[in-house]
N, C-alpha and C positions, 0 to 999 in steps of 0.2 A: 268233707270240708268244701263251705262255697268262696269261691272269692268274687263273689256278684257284689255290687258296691249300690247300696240303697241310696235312694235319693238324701234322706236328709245329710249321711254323708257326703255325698256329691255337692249340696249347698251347701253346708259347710266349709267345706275346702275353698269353694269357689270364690265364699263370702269373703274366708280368712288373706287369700291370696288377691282378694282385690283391693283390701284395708293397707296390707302388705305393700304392695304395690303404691298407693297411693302417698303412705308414707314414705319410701324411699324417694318418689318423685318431688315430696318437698322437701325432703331435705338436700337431691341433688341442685335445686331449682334456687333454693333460699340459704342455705347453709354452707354448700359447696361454690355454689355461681357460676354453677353450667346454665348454658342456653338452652331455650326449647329445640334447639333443631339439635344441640349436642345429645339432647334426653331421648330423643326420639328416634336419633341412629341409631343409639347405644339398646334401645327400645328392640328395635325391627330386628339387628344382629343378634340379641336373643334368643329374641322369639325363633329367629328362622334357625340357628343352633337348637335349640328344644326340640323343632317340630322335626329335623333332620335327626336327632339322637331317638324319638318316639319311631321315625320310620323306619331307621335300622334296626331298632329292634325289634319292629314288627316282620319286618323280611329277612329275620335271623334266626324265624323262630320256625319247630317244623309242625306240619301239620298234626293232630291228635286224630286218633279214632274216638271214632263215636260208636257206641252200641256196647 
């Protein structure tokens, strides 16, 4: 079993999640009536939650053998 992840997957997701993205920010922007700067904290504390949940799980993980 591989779990190598082929490009067109890879743009895919990328594509889906930026379509995603785009539509939530109109609707928090036109729909809800947050501010650009409220959208854009709420933005950064995501991102920075995700990038901290990817790096724990990358330093929780142990090393494989190879061979």
């Amino acid at each position: 079993m591989e779990n190598d992840i082929d490009l067109l997957t890879a743009s895919t997701a990328l594509g889906v999640a930026t379509y995603i993205a785009i539509m939530i920010g109109y609707v928090a922007r036109h729909d809800l009536g947050f501010s650009g700067g409220q959208i854009r904290h709420g933005a950064i504390f995501v991102a920075v939650a995700i990038g901290l949940a990817i790096v724990l799980d990358l330093l929780g993980r142990r090393p494989r053998k190879t061979g």
